[in-house]
C-alpha positions in Angstrom: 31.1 25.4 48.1 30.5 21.7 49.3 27.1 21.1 48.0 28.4 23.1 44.3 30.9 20.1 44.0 28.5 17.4 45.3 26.1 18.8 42.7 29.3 18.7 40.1 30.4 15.3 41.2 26.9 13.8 41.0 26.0 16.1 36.8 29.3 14.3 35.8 28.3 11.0 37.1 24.9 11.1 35.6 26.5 11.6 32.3 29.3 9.2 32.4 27.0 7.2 33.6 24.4 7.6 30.7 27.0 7.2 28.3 28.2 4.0 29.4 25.1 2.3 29.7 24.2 3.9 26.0 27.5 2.1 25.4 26.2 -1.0 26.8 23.2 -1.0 25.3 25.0 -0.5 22.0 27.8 -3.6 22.2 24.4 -5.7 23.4 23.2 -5.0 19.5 24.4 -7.2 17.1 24.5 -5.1 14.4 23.4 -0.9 15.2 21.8 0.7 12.8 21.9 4.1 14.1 24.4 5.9 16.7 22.8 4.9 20.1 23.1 8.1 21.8 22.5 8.8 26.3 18.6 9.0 26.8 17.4 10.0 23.0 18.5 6.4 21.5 18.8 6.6 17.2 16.3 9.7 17.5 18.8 12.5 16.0 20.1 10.2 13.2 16.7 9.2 12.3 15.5 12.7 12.4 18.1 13.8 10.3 17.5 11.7 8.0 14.2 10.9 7.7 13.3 13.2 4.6 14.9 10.7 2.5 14.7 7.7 4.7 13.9 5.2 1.8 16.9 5.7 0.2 19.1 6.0 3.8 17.8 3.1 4.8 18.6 1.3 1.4 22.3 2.5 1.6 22.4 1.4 5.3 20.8 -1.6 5.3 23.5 -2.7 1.8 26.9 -1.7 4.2 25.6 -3.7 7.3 24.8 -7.3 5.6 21.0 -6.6 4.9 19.7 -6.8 8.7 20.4 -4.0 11.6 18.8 -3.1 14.9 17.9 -0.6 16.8 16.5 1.4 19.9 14.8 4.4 20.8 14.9 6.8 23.2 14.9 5.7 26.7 11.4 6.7 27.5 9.7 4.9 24.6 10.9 1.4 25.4 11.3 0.5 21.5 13.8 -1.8 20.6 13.7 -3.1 16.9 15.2 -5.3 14.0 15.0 -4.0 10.1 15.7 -6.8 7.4 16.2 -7.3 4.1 17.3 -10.7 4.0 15.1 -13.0 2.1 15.7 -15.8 4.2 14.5 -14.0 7.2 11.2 -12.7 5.3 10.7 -16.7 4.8 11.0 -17.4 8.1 8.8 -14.9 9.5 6.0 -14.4 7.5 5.7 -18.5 6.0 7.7 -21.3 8.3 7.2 -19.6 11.8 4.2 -17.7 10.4 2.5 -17.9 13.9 5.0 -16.3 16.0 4.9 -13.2 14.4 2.3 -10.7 14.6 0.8 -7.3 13.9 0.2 -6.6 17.9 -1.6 -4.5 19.6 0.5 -1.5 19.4 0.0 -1.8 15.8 -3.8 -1.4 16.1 -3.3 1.4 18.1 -1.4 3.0 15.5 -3.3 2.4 12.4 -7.1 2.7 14.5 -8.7 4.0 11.6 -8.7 0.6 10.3 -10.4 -1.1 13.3 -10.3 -4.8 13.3 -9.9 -5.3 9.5 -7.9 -7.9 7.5 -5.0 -6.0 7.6 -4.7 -5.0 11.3 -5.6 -8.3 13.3 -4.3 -11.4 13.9 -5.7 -15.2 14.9 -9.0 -15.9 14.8 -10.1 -12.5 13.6 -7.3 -12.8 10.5 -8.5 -15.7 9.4 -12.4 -14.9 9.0 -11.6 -11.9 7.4 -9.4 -13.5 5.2 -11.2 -16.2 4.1 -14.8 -14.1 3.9 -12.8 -11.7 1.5 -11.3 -14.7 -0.5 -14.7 -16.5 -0.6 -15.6 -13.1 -2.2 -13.4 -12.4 -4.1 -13.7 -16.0 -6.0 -17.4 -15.3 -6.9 -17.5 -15.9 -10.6 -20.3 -12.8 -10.7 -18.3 -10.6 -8.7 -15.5 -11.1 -11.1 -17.4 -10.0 -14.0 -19.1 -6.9 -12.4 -15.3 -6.2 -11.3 -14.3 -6.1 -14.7 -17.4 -4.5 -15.5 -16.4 -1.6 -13.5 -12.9 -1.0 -14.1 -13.8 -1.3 -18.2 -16.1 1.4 -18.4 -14.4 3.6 -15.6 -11.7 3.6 -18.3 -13.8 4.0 -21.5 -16.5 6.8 -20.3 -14.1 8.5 -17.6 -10.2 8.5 -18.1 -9.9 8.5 -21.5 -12.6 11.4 -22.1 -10.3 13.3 -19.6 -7.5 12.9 -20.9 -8.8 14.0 -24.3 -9.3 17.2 -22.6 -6.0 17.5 -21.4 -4.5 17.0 -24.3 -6.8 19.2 -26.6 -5.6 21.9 -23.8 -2.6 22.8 -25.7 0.5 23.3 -23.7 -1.2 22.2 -20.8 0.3 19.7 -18.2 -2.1 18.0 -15.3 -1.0 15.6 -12.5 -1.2 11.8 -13.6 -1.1 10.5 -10.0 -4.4 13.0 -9.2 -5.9 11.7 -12.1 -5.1 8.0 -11.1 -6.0 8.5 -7.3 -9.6 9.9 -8.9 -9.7 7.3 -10.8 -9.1 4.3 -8.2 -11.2 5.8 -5.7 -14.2 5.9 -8.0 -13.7 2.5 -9.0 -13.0 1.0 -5.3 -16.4 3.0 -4.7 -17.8 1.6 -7.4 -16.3 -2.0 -6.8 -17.1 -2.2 -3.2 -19.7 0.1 -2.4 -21.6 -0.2 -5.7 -21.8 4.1 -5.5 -19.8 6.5 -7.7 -18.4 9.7 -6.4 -17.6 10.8 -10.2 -14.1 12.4 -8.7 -13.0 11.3 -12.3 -14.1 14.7 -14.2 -12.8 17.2 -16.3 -13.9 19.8 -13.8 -11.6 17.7 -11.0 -14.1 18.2 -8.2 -13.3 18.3 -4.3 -15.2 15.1 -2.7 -15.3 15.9 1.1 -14.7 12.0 1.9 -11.9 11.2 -0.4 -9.7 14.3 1.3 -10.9 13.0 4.5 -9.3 9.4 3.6 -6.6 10.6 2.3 -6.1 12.7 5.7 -6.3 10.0 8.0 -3.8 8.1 6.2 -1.4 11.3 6.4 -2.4 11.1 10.0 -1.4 7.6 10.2 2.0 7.9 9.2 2.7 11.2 11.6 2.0 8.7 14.2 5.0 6.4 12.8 7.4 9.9 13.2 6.7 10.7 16.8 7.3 9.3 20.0 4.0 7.5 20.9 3.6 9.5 24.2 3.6 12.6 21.3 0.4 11.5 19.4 -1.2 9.9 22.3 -1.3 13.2 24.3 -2.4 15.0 21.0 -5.5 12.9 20.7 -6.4 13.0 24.4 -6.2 17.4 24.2 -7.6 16.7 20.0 -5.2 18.8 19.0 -2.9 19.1 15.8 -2.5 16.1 13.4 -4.5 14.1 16.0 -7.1 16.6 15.9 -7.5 16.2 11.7 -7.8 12.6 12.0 -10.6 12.2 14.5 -12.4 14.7 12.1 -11.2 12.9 9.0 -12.5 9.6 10.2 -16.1 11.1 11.3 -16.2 12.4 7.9 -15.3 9.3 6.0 -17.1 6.9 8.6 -20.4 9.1 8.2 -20.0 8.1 4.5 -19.3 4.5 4.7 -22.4 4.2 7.4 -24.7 5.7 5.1 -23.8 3.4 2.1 -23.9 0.3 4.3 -27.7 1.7 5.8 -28.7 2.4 2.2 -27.3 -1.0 1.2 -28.8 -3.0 3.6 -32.6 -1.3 2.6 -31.9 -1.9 -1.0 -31.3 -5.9 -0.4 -34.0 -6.2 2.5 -36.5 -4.6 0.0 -34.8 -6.6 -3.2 -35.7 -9.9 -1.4 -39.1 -8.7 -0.1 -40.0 -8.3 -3.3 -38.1 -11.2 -4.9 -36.8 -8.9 -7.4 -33.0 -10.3 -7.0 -32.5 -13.9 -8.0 -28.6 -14.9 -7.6 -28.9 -17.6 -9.9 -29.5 -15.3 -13.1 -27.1 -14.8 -14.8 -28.1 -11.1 -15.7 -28.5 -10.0 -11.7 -25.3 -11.9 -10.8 -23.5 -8.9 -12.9 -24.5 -6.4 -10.8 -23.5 -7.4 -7.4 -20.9 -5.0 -5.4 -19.0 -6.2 -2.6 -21.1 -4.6 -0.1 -23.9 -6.5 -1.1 -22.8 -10.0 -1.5 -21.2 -9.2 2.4 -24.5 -8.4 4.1 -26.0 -11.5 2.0 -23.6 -13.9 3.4 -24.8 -12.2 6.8 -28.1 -12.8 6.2 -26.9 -16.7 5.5 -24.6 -16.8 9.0 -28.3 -16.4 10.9 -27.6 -15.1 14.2 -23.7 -17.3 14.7 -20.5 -15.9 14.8 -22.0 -12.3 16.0 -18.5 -10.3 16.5 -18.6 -10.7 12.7 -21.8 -9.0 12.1 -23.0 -5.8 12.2 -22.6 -2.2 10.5 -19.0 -2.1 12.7 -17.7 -4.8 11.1 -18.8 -4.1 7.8 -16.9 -1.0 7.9 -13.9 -2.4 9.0 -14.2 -4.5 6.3 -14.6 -2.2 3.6 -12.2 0.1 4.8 -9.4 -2.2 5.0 -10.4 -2.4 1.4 -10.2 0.8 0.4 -6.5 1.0 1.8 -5.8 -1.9 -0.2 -7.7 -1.2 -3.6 -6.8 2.3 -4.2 -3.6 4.0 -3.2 -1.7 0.7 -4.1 -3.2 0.9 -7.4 -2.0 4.7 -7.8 1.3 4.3 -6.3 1.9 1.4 -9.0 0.1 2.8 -11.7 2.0 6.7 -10.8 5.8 5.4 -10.5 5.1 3.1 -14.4 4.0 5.9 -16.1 7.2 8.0 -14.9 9.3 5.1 -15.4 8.4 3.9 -18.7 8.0 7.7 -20.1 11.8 8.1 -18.9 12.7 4.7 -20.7 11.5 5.0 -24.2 13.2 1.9 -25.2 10.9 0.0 -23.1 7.7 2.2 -24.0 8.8 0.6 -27.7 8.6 -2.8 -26.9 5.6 -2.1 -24.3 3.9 -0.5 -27.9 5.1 -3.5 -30.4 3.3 -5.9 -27.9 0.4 -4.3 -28.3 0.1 -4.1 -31.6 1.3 -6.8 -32.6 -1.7 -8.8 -30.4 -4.2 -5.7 -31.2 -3.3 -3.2 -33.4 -6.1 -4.6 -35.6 -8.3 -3.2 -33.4 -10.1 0.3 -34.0 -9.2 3.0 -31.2 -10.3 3.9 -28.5 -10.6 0.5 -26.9 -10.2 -1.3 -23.6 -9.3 -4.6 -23.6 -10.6 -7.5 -21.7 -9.1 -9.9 -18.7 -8.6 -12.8 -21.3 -7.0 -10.1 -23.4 -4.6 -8.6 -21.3 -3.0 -11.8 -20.2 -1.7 -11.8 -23.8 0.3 -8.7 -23.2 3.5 -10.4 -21.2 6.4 -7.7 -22.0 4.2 -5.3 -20.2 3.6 -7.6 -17.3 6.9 -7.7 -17.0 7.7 -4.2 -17.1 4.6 -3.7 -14.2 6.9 -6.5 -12.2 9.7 -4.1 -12.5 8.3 -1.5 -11.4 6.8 -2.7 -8.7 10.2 -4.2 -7.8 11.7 -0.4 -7.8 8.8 1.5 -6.2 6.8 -1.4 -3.6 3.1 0.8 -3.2 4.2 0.1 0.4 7.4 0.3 1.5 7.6 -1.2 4.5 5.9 -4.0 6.3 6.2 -4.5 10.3 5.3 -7.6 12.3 6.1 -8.1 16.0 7.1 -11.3 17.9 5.0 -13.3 20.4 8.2 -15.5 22.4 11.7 -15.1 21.7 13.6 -16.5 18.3 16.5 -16.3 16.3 16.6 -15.8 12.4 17.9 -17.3 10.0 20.9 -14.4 10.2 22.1 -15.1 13.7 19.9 -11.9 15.2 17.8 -13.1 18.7 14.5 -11.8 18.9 13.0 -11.6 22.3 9.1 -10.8 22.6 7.4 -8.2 21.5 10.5 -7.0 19.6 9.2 -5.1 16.4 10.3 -6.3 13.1 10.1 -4.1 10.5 10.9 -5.3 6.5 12.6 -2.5 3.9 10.4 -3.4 1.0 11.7 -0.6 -0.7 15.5 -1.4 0.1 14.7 -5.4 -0.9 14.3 -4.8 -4.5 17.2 -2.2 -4.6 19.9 -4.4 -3.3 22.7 -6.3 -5.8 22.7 -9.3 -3.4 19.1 -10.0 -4.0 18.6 -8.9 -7.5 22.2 -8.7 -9.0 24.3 -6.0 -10.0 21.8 -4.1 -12.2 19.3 -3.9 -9.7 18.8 -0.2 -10.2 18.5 -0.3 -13.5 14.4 -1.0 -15.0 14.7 -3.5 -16.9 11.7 -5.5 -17.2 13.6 -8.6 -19.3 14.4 -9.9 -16.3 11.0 -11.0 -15.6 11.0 -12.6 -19.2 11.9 -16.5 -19.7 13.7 -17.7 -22.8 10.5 -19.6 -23.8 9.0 -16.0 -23.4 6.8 -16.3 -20.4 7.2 -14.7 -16.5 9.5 -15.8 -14.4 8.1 -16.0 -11.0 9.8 -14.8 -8.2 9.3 -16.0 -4.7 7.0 -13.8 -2.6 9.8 -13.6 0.1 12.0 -12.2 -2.6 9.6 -10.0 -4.9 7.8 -8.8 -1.5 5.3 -6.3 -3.1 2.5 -8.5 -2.4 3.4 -9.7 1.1 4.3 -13.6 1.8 3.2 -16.3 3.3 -0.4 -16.7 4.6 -0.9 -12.9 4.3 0.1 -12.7 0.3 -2.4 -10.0 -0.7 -5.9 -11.5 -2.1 -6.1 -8.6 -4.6 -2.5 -9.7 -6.4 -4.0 -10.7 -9.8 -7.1 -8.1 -10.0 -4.4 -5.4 -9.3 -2.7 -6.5 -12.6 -5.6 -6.5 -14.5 -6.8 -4.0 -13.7 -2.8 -1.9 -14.3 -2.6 -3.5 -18.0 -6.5 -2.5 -18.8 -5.2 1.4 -17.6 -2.0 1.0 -19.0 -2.3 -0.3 -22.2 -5.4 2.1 -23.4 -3.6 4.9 -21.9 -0.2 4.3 -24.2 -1.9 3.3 -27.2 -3.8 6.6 -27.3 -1.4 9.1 -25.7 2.0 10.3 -25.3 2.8 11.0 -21.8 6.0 13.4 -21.0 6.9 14.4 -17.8 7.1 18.6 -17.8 10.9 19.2 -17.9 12.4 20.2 -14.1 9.8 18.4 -12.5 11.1 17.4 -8.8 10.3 13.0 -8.6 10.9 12.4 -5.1 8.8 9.5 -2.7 7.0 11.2 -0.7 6.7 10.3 3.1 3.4 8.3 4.1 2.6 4.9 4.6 2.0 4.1 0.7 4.5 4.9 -1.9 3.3 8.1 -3.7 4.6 11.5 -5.7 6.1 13.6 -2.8 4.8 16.8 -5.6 2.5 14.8 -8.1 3.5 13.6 -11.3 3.4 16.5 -13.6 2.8 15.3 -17.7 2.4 16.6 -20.9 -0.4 14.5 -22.9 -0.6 14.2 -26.8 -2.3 11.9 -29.1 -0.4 8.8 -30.3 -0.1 8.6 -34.2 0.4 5.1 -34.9 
């Protein structure tokens, strides 16, 4: 009977006990985010809530002043702040830019990636970044990228979507078609190879469902408690299990295009049949290539950048960044501006009005497209709505306090509600739901230009994305041939929700009907 009470006594105090320091824990938060329950943490609200977290977090982040924090169960040791506050954004990713930092844990988390631009920090950062923006500036990779993305859309999505639409009655899923399409061209664009996933026939490629799985992957790993995922991969089991298979699978491919590649330029100079300085040759040079010539040029230094490794690191960080950003965007416009017909109008004047002389089908030019500003605007807008990704996380290397009041000790996560940013009235005014891209329009008829730490789509500070202006080329070259030929309606009852991954897409596709444009 003694030991049964002692064993009472000591259940209760263990509880009490629990809940008070839960409760301590709690009033040592500035401002909670979630319900700070014993030995779980925010777990059971975030659970709950997590099939529509983009929108919960929106409301949440609007009724406690635009930054919260947070902790998680016990056993994780995670302790986090989520902002929204432009000022913050500033301070963390421009004017304090080097205490704040993607981590280690971070790495872990997104490993398919390796030691890409996207996933390290320092040193490592800032070669990648600069090789990629050294790149990128090429005046001959600029044409063959135009090159590319021109005749992707003249010989590939516009004979598809003639197809579709000479299927009468029939519907087909826009953001497929787009994620076909981008992946060919990032192929194309990077590797200098085409998969030709862009067909009537809408073929299975083995490597583009194994990227697609180990991004899937990646995000499971965001919804679990690490200990969860790490144990998974150690026994390869479950979602852990499909990523290690997805990555052999889409590693095997990348190795064999950067083998093949490296033949093809060894045997090209051998035989002196490349000369950079034509203009003719300097059309025709992928990404792939002109990385393993400025190799060749580095001559044994700076060997942690060389190598098939780090070319694949590269290129896949590239792929993230060139291809289901470029759907998500290109996806959440078309449903947007098909569900605003007013703006489709004005998106349709502008076009005609600077090329309706023109005979159809065409695709227009990069000098040509910066004509079409309405439609730039309406591309800022929604981007503004639907960010490709929705959040952003950093992590801080010694202790600060932001620009809201809220201390930050090290190695506290930070994680930024792109999403939630451009849906707020404090940031964007009281019609900030509503898609309207005039508000990107000046009264002399040009952009306005938001500050990156306010319009966060492309990231801010140092880390603003390299790919910002080929990304809206390369939307207005889709866009405007797609609406100049077609019609596009979205099939009645079709369920538009954001789906839950680590880019912005369709949770169920984007379901249209396509006709021909009589204009």
């Amino acid at each position: 009977m003694i030991t049964l009470t002692l064993s009472l006594v000591l259940a209760i105090t263990l509880i009490l006990t629990s809940f008070l320091y839960a409760f301590y824990q709690t009033l040592c938060l500035k401002n909670p985010a979630f319900t700070n329950w014993p030995f779980i943490g925010m777990l059971p609200q975030f659970i709950w809530n997590m099939s529509h977290i983009h929108e919960f977090s929106t409301q949440m982040l609007k009724s406690k002043g635009g930054t919260v924090e947070f902790l998680g169960p016990w056993f994780t040791n995670m302790k986090g702040t989520i902002t929204t506050d432009p000022m913050n954004v500033h301070h963390i990713m421009s004017k304090r830019f080097d205490n704040f930092v993607k981590g280690n844990l971070f790495r872990e988390m997104f490993q398919p990636f390796g030691e890409g631009i996207f996933t390290t920090d320092s040193h490592k950062w800032k070669y990648n970044r600069n090789l990629v923006q050294h790149l990128f500036k090429q005046k001959s990779f600029e044409v063959f990228q135009e090159k590319i993305i021109h005749n992707k859309v003249e010989k590939s999505l516009i004979p598809l979507l003639d197809h579709v639409q000479q299927q009468n009655g029939s519907s087909v899923d826009l953001q497929d078609v787009f994620n076909r399409f981008t992946f060919d061209n990032i192929c194309l664009i990077v590797l200098g190879h085409d998969p030709n996933c862009l067909s009537c026939d809408f073929p299975e490629v083995a490597y583009e469902k194994a990227f697609n799985q180990a991004e899937e992957s990646i995000f499971y790993r965001h919804t679990v408690p690490g200990y969860i995922w790490k144990l998974q991969r150690w026994l390869q089991i479950g979602e852990e299990k499909k990523m290690t298979e997805a990555c052999k699978i889409f590693d095997k491919f990348l190795f064999s295009c950067i083998s093949s590649k490296r033949e093809e330029v060894r045997k090209n100079f051998n035989t002196n049949k490349i000369n950079v300085e034509t203009n003719e040759e300097a059309c025709h040079i992928d990404f792939l290539t002109m990385m393993i010539k400025e190799e060749e040029k580095t001559n044994g230094s700076e060997s942690e950048f060389r190598g098939d490794k780090f070319l694949r690191d590269v290129v896949f960080n590239l792929f993230v960044a060139g291809r289901d950003t470029i759907t998500s965007a290109l996806t959440w416009f078309f449903y947007l501006v098909a569900t605003h017909p007013l703006v489709e109008a004005r998106i349709l004047e502008e076009i005609k009005e600077n090329f309706g002389h023109k005979e159809k089908p065409w695709v227009l030019s990069v000098d040509e497209v910066k004509k079409l500003v309405y439609l730039h605007g309406a591309i800022c807008e929604a981007l503004r709505l639907f960010p490709p990704v929705p959040f952003e996380r950093k992590e801080t290397i010694k202790s600060d306090i932001l620009p809201s009041g809220h201390h930050l000790y090290p190695k506290t996560m930070i994680l930024f509600s792109v999403y939630a940013m451009g849906r707020l009235e404090d940031i964007w005014g009281e019609d900030c739901l509503e898609f309207k891209p005039e508000r990107w329009i000046s009264e002399r008829g040009g952009i306005v230009y938001e500050p990156s730490y306010k319009f966060f789509s492309f990231n801010a500070g140092p880390r603003t994305c390299l790919g910002k202006d080929l990304a809206f080329i390369q939307i207005k070259m889709v866009v405007a041939s797609i609406l100049w030929n077609y019609c596009v309606h979205v099939v009645e009852g079709s369920c538009v929700t954001p789906n839950l991954s680590i880019v912005l897409l369709m949770k169920h596709g984007l379901k249209v009907k396509i006709t021909k444009r009589e204009i």
